[in-house]
N, CA, C and O atoms as CSV, one atom per row, in Angstrom:
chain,resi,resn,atom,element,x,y,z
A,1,UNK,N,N,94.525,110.502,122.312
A,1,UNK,CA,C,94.276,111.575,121.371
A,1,UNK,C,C,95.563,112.337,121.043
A,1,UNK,O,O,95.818,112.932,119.996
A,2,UNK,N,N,96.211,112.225,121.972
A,2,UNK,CA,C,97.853,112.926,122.133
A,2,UNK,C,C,98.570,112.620,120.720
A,2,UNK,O,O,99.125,113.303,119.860
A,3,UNK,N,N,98.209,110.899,120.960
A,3,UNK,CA,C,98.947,110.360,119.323
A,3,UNK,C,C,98.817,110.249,118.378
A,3,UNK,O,O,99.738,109.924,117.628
A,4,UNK,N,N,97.619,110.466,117.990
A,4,UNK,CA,C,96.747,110.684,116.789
A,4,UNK,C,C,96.885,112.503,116.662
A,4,UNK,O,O,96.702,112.819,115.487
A,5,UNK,N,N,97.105,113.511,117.396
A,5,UNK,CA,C,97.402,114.656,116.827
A,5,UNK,C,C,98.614,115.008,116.573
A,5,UNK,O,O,98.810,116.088,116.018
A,6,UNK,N,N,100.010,113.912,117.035
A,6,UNK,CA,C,101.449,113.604,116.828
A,6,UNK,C,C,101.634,112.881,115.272
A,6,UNK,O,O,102.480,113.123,114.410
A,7,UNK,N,N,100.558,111.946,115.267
A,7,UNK,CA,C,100.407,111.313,113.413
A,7,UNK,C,C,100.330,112.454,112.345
A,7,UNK,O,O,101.087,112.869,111.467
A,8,UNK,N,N,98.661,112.888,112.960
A,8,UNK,CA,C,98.545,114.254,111.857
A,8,UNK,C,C,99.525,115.001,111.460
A,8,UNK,O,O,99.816,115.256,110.291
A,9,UNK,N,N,100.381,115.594,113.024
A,9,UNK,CA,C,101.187,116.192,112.059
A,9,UNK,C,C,102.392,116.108,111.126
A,9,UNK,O,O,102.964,116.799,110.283
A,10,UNK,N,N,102.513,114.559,111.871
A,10,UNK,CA,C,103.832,114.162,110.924
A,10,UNK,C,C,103.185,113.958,109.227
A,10,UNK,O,O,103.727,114.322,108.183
A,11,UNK,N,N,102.010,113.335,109.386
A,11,UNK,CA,C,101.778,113.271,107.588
A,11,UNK,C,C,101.416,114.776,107.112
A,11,UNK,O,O,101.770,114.803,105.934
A,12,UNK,N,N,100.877,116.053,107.460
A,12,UNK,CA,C,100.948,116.929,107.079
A,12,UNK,C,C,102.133,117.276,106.984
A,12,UNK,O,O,102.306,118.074,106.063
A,13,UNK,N,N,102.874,117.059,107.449
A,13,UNK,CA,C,104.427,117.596,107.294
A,13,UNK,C,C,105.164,116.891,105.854
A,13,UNK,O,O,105.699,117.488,104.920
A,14,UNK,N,N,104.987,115.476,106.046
A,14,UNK,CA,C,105.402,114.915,105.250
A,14,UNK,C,C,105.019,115.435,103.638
A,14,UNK,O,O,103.913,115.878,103.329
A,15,UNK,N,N,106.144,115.286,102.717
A,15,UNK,CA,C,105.883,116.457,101.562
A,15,UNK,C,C,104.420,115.840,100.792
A,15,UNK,O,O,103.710,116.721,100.309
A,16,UNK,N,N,104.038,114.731,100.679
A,16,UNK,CA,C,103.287,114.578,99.804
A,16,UNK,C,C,100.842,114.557,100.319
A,16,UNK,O,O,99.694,114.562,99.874
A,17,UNK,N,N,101.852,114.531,101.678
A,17,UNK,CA,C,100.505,114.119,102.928
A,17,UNK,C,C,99.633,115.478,103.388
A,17,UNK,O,O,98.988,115.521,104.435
A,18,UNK,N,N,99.709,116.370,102.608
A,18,UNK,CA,C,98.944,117.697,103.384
A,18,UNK,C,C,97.313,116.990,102.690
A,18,UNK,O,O,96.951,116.386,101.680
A,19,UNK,N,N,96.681,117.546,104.005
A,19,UNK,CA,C,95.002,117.440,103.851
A,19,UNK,C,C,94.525,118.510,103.341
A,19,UNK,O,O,94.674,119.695,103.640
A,20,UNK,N,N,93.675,117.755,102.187
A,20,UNK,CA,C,93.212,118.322,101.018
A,20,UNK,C,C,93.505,118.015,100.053
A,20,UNK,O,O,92.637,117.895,99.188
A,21,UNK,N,N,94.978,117.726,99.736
A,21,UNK,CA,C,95.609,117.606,98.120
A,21,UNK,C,C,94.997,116.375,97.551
A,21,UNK,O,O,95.450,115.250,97.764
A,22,UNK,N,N,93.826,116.660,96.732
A,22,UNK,CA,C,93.035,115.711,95.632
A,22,UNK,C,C,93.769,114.468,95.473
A,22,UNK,O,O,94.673,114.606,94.649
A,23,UNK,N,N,93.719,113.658,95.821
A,23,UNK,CA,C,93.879,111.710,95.130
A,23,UNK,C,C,94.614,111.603,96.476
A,23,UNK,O,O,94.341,110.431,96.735
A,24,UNK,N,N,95.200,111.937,97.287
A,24,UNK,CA,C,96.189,111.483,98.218
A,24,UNK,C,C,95.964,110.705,99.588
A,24,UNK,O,O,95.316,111.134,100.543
A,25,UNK,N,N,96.346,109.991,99.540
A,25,UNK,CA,C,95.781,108.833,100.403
A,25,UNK,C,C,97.056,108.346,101.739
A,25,UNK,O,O,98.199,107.962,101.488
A,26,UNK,N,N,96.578,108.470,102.840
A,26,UNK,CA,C,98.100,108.144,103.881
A,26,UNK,C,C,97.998,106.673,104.304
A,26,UNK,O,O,96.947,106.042,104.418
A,27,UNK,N,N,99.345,106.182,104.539
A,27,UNK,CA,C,99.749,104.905,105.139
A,27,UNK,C,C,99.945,104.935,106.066
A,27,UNK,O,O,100.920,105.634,106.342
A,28,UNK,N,N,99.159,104.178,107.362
A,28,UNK,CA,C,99.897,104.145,109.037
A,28,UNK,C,C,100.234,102.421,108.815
A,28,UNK,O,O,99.705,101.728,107.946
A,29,UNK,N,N,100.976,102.071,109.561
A,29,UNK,CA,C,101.844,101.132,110.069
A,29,UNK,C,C,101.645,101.293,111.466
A,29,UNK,O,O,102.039,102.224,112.169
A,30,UNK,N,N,100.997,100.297,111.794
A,30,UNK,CA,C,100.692,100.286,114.029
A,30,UNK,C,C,101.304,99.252,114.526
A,30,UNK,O,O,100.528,98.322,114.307
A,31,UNK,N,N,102.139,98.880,115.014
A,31,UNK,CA,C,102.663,97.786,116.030
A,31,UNK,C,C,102.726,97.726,116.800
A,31,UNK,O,O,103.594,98.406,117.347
A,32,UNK,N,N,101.912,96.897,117.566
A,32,UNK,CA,C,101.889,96.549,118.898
A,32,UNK,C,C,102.083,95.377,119.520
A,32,UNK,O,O,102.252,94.502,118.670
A,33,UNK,N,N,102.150,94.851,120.895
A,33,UNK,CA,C,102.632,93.833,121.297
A,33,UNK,C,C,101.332,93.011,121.309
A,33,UNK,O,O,100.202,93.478,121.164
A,34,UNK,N,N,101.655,91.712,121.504
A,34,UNK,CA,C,100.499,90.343,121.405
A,34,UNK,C,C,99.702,91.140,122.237
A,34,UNK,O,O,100.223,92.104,122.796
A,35,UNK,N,N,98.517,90.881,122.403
A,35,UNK,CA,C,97.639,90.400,121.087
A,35,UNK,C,C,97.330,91.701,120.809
A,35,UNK,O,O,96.122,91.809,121.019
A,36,UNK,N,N,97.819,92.834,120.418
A,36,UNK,CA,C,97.557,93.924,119.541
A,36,UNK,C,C,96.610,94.713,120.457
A,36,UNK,O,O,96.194,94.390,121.569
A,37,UNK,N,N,96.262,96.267,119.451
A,37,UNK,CA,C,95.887,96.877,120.311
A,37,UNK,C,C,94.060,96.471,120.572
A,37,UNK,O,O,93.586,95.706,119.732
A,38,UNK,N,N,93.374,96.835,121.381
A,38,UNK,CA,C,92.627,96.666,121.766
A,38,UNK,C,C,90.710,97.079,120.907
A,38,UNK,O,O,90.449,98.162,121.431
A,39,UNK,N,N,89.616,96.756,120.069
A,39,UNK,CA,C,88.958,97.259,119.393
A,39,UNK,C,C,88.626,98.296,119.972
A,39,UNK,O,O,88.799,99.057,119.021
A,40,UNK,N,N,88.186,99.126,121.011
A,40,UNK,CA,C,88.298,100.394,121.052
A,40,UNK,C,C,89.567,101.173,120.997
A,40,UNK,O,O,89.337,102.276,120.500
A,41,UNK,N,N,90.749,101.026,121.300
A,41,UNK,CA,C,92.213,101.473,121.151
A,41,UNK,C,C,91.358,102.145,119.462
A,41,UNK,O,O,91.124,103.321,119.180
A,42,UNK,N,N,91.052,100.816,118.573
A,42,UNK,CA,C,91.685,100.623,117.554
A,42,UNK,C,C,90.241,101.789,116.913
A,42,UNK,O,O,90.387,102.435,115.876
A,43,UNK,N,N,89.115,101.845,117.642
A,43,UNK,CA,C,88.154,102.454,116.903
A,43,UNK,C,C,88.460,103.983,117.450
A,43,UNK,O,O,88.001,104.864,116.722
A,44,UNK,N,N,89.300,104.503,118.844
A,44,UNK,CA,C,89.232,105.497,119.389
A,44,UNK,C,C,90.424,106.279,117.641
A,44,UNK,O,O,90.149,107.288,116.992
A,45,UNK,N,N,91.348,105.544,117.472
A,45,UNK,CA,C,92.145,106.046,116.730
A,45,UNK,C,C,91.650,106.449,115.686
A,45,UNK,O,O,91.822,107.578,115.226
A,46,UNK,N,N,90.572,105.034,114.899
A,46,UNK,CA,C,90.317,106.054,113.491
A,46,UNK,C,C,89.095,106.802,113.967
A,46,UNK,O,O,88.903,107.715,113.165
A,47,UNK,N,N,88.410,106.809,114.688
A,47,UNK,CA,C,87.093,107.916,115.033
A,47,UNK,C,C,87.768,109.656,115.113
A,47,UNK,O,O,87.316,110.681,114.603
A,48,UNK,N,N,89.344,109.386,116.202
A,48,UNK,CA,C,90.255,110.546,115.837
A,48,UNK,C,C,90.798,110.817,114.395
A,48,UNK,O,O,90.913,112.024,114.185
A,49,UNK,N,N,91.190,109.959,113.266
A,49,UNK,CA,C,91.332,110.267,112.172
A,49,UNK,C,C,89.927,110.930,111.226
A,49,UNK,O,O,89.766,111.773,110.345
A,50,UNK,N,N,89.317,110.241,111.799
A,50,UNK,CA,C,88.044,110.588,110.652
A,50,UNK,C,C,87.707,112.191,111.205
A,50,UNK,O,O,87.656,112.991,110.271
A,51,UNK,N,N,87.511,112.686,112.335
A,51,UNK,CA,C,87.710,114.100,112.922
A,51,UNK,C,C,88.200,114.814,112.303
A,51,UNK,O,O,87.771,115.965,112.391
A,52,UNK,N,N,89.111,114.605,111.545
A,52,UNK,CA,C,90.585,115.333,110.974
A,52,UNK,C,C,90.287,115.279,109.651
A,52,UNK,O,O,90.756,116.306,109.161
A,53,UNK,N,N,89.713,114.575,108.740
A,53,UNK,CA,C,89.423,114.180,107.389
A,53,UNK,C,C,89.918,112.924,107.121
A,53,UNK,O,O,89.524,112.424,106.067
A,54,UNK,N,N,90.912,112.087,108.005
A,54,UNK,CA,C,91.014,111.073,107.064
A,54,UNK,C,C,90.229,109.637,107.277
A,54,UNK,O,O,90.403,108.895,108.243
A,55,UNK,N,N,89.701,109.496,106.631
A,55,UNK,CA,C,88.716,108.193,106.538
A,55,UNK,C,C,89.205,106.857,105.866
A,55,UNK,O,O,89.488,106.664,104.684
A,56,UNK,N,N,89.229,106.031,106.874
A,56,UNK,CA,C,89.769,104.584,106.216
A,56,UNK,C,C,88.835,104.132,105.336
A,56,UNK,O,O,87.644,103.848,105.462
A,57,UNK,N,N,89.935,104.112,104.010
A,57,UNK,CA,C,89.389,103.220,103.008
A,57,UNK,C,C,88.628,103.910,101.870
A,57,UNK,O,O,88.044,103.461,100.884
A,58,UNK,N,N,88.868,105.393,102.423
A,58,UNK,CA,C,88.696,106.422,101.139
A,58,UNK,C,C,90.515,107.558,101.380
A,58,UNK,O,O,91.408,107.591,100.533
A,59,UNK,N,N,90.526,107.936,102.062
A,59,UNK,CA,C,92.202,108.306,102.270
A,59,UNK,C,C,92.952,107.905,103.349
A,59,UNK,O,O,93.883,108.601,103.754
A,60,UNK,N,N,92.661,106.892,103.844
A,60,UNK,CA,C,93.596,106.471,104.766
A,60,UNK,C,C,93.649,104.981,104.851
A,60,UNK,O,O,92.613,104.431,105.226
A,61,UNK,N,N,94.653,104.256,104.575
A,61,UNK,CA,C,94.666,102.630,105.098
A,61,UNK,C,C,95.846,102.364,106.847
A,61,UNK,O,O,97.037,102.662,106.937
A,62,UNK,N,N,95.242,101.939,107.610
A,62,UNK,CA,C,95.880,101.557,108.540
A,62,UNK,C,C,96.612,99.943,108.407
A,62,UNK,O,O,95.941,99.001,107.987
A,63,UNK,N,N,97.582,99.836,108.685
A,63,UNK,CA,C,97.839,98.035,108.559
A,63,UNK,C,C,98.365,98.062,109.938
A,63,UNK,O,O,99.162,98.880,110.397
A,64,UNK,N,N,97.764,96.965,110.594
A,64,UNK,CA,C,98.330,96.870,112.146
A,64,UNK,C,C,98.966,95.332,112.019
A,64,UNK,O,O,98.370,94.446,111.406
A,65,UNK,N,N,100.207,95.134,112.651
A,65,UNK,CA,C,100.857,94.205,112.784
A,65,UNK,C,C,101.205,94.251,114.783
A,65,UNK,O,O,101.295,95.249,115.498
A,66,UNK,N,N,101.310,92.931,115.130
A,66,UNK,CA,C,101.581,92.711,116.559
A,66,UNK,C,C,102.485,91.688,116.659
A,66,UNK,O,O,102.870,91.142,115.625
A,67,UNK,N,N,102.878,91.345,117.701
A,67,UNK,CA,C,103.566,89.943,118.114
A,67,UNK,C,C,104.286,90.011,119.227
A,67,UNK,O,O,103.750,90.595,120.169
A,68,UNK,N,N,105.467,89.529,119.399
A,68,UNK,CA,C,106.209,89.419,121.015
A,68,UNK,C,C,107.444,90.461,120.272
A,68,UNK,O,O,107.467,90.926,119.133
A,69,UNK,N,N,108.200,90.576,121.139
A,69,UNK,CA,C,108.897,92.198,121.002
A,69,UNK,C,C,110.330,91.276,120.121
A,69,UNK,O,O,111.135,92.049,119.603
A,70,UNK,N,N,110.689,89.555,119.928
A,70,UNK,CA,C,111.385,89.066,119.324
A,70,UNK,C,C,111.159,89.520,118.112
A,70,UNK,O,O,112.130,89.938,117.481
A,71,UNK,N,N,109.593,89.552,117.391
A,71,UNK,CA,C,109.427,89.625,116.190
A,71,UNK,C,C,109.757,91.533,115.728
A,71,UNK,O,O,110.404,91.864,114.734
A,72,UNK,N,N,109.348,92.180,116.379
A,72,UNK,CA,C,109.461,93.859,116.172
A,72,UNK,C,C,109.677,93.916,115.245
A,72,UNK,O,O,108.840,94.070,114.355
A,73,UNK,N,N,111.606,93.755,114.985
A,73,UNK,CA,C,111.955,94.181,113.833
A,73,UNK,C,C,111.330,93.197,112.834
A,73,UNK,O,O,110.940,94.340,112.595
A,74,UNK,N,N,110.944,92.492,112.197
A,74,UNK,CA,C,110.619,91.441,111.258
A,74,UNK,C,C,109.469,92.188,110.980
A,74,UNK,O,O,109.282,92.448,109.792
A,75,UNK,N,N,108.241,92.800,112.209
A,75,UNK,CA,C,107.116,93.265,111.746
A,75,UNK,C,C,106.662,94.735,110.952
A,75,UNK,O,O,105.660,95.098,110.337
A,76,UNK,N,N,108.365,95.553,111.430
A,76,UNK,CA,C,108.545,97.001,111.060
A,76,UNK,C,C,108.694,96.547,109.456
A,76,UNK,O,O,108.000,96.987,108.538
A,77,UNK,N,N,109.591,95.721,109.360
A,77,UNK,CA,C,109.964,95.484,108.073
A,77,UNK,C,C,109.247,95.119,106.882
A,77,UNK,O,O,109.507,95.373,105.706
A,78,UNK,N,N,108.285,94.468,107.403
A,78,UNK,CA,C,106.692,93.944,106.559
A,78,UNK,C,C,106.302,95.546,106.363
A,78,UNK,O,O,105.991,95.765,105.192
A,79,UNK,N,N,106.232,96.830,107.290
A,79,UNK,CA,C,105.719,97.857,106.941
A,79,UNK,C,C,106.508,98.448,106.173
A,79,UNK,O,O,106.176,98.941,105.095
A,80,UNK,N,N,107.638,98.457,106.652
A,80,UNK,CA,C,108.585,99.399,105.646
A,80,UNK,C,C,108.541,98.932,103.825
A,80,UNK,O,O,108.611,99.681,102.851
A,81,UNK,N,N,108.422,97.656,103.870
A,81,UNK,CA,C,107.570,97.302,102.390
A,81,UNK,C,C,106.958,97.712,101.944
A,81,UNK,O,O,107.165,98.018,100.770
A,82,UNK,N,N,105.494,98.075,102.722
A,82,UNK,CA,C,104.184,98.326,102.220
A,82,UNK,C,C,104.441,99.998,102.397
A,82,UNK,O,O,103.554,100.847,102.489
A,83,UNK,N,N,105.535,100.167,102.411
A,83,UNK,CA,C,105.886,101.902,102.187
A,83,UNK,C,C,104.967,102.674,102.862
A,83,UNK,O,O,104.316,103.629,102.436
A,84,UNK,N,N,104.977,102.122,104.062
A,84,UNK,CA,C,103.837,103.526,105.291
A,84,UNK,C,C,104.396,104.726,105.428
A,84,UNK,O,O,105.614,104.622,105.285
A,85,UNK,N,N,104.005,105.983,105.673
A,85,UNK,CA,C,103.994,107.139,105.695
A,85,UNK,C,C,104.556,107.160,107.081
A,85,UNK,O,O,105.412,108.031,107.234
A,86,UNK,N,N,104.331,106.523,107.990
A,86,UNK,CA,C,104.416,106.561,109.147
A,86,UNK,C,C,104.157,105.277,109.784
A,86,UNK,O,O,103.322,104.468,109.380
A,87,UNK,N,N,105.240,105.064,111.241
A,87,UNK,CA,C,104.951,103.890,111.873
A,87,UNK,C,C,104.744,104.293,113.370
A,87,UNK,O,O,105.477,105.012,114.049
A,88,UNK,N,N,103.410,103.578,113.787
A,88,UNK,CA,C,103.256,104.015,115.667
A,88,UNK,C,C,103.414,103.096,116.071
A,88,UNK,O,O,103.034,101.979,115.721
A,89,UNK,N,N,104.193,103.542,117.131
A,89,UNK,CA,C,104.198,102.019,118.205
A,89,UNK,C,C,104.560,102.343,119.615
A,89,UNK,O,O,104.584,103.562,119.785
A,90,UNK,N,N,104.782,101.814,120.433
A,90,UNK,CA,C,104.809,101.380,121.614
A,90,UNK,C,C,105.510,100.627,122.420
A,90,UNK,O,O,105.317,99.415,122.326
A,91,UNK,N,N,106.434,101.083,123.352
A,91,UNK,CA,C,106.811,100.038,124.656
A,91,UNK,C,C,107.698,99.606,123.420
A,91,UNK,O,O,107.641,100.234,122.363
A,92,UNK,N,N,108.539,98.484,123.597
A,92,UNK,CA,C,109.717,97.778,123.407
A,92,UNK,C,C,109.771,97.597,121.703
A,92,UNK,O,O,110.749,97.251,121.039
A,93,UNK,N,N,107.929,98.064,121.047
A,93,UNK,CA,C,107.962,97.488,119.871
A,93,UNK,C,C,108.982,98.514,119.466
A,93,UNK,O,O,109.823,97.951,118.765
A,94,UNK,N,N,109.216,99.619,119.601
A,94,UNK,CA,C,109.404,101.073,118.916
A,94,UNK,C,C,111.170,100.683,118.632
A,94,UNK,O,O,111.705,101.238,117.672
A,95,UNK,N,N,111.988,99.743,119.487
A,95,UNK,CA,C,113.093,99.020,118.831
A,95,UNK,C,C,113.514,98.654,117.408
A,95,UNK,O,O,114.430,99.033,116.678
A,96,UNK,N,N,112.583,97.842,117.287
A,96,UNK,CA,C,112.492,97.028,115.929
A,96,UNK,C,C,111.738,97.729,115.028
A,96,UNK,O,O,111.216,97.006,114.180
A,97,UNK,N,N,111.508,98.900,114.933
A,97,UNK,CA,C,111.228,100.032,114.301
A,97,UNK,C,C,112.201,101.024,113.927
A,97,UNK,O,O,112.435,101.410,112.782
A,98,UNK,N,N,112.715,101.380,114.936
A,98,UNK,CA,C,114.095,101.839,114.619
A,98,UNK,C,C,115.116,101.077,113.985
A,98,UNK,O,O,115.939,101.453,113.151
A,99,UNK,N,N,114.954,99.982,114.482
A,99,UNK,CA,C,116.058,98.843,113.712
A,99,UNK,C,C,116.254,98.409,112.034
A,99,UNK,O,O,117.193,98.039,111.328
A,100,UNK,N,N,114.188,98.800,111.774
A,100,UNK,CA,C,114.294,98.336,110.182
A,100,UNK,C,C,113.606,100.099,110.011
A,100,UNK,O,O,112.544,100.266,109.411
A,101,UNK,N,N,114.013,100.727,110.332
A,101,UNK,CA,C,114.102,102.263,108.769
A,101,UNK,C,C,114.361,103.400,109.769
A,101,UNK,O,O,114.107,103.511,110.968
A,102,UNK,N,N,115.137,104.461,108.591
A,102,UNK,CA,C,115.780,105.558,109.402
A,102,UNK,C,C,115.048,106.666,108.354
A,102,UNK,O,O,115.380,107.850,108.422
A,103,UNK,N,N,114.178,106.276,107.521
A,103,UNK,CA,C,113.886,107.073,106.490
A,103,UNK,C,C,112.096,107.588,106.977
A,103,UNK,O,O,111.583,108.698,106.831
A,104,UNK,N,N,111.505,106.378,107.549
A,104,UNK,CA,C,110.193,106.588,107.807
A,104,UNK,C,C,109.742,107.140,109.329
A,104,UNK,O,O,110.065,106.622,110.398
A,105,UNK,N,N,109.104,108.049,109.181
A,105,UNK,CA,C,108.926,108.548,111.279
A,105,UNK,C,C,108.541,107.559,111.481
A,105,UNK,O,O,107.906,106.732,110.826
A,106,UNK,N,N,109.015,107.617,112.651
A,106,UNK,CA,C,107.980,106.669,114.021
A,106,UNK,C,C,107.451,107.385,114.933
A,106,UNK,O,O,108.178,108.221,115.469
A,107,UNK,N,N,106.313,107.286,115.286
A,107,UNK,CA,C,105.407,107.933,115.690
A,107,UNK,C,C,105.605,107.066,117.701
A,107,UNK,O,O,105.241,105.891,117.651
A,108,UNK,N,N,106.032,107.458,119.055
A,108,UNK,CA,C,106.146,106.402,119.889
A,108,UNK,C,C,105.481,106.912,121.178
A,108,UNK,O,O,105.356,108.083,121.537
A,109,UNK,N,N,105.005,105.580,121.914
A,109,UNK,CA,C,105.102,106.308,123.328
A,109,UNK,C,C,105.917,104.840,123.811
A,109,UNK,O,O,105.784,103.655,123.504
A,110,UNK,N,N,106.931,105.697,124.842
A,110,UNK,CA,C,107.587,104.751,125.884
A,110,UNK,C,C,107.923,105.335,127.206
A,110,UNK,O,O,108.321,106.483,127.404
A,111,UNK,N,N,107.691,104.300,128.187
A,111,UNK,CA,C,107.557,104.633,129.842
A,111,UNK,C,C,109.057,105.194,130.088
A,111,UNK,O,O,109.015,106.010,131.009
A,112,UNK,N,N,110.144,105.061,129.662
A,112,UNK,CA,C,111.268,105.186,129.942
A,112,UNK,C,C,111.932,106.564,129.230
A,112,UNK,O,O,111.356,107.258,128.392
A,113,UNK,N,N,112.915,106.728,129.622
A,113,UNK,CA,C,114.019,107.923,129.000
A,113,UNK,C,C,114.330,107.278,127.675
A,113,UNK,O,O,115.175,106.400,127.502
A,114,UNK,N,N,113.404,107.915,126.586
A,114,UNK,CA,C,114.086,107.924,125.261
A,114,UNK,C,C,115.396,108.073,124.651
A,114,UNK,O,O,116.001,107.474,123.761
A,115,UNK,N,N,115.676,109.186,125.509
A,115,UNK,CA,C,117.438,109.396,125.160
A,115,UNK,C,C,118.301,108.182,126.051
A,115,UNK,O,O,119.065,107.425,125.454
A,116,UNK,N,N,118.119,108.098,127.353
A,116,UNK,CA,C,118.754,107.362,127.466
A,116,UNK,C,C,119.338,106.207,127.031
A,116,UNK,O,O,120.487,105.771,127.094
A,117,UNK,N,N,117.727,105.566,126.317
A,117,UNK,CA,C,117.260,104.300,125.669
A,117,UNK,C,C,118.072,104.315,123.787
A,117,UNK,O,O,117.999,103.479,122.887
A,118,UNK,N,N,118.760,105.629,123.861
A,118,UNK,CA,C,118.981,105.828,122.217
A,118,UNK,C,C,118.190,105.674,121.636
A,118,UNK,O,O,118.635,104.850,120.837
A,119,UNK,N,N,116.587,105.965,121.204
A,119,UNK,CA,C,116.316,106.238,120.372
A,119,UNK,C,C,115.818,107.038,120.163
A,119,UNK,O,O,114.740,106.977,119.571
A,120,UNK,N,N,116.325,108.086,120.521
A,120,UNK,CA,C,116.365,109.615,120.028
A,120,UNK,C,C,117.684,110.409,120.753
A,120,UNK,O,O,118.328,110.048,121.739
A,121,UNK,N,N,117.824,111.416,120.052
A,121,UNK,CA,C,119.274,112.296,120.501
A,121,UNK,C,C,118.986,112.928,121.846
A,121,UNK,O,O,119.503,112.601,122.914
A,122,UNK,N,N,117.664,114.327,121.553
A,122,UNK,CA,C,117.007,114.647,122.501
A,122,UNK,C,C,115.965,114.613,122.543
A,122,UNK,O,O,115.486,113.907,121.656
A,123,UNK,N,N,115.202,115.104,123.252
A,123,UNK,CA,C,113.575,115.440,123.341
A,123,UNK,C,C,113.353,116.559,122.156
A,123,UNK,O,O,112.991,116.193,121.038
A,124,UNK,N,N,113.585,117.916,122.455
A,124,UNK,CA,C,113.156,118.718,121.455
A,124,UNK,C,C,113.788,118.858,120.446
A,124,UNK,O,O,113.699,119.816,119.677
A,125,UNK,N,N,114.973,117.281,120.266
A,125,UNK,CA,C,115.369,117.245,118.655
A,125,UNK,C,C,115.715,116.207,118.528
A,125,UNK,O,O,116.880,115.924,118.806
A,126,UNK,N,N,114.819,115.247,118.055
A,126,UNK,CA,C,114.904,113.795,118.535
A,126,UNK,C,C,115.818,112.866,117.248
A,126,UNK,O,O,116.384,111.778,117.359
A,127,UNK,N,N,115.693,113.769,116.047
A,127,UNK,CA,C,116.712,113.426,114.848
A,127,UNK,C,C,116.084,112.027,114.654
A,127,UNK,O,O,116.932,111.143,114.779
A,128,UNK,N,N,114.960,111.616,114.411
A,128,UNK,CA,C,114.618,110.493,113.234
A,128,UNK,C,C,113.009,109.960,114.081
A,128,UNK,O,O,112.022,110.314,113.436
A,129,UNK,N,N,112.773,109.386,115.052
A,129,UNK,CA,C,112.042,108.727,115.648
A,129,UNK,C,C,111.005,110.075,116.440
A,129,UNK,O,O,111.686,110.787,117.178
A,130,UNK,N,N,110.257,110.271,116.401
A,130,UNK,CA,C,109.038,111.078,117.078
A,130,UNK,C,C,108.570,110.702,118.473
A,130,UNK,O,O,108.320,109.499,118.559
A,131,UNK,N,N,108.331,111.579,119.881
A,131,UNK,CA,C,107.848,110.277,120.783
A,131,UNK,C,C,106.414,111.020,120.937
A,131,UNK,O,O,106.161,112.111,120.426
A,132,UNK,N,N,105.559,110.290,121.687
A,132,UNK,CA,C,104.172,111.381,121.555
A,132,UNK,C,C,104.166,111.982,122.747
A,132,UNK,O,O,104.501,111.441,123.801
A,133,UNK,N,N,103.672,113.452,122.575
A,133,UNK,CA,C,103.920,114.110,123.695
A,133,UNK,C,C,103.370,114.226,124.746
A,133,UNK,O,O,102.180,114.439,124.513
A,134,UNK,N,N,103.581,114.205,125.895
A,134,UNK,CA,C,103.264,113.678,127.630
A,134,UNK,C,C,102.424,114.477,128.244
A,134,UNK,O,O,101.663,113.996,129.084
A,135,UNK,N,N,102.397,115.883,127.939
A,135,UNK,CA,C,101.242,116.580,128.238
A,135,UNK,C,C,100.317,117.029,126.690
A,135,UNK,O,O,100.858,117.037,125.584
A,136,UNK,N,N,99.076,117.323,126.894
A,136,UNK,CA,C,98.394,117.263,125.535
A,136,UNK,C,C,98.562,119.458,125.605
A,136,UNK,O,O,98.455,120.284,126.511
A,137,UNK,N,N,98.801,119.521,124.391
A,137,UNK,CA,C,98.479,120.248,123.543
A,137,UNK,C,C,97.044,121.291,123.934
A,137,UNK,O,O,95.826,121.120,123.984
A,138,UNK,N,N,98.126,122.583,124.194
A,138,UNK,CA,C,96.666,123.396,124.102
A,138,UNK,C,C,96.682,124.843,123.258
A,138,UNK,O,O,97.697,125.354,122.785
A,139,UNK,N,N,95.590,125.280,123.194
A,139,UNK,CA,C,95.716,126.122,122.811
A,139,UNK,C,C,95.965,127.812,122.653
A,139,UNK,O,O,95.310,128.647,123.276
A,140,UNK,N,N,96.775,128.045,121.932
A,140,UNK,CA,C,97.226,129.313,122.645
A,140,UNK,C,C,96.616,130.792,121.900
A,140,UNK,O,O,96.906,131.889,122.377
C-alpha cells in the first residue's frame, strides 16, 4: 500500500495528472522480474488505485512488462515509448529503468542502500528516481 500511495503522489504531482481534471487519464509502467508480479500483487494494486479514483480502463492503463534483470533496460524502454507517467519497479529491475529515462519517475523498492547503489543522490533528495518509503505514512 506504501507504493501505491508513493504512485499517487507522483502523478498528482506530475503537471498534467491531478485527480479530477476532466478527460485525464494516467500511465503506469510495472516491471518486474520473471514471471512478473503475482495476480493478487497485481489486483492488491489496482483495488488500491480504484480507492483513490483511478480505475483501469476508464482513467488509468497499467502495462506490466517482466523478464530476467538482462532484459530491464530493453523493457523500461518499451515503456518509455508508450510514454508512462510513471515507472514501478523492483530489486535489480529499477537499473534498467534508470538506464533508459531520466525524464520519467521511477517509482522503487530495493533491499539495499540506494545511494550507495547510485541510484539516487540521497534519501530525502533523491534527484530523479523515487524509492517507496520503508515505514508507511501516518497521519498527523
Amino acid at each position: 500500500m506504501r507504493l501505491i500511495g508513493l504512485v499517487l503522489a507522483l502523478l498528482t504531482l506530475a503537471p498534467l495528472a491531478a485527480e479530477g481534471q476532466p478527460g485525464r487519464s494516467a500511465r503506469i509502467g510495472w516491471m518486474a522480474l520473471s514471471p512478473g508480479p503475482t495476480p493478487t500483487q497485481i489486483e492488491t494494486f489496482r483495488r488500491g488505485m480504484r480507492e483513490r479514483g483511478w480505475i483501469e480502463g476508464q482513467n488509468l492503463a497499467i502495462d506490466l512488462r517482466w523478464g530476467d534483470r538482462d532484459r530491464a533496460r530493453d523493457l523500461a524502454v518499451e515503456l518509455v515509448r508508450l510514454k508512462v507517467d510513471v515507472i514501478v519497479t523492483q530489486g535489480p529491475m529499477v537499473f534498467g529503468a534508470k538506464a533508459a529515462t531520466q525524464s520519467i519517475p521511477v517509482v522503487f523498492g530495493f533491499s539495499g542502500d540506494p545511494v550507495e547503489a547510485k541510484l539516487v543522490a540521497s534519501v530525502p533528495r533523491p534527484s530523479g528516481l523515487r524509492t517507496a518509503p520503508s515505514e508507511p505514512a501516518t497521519a498527523a
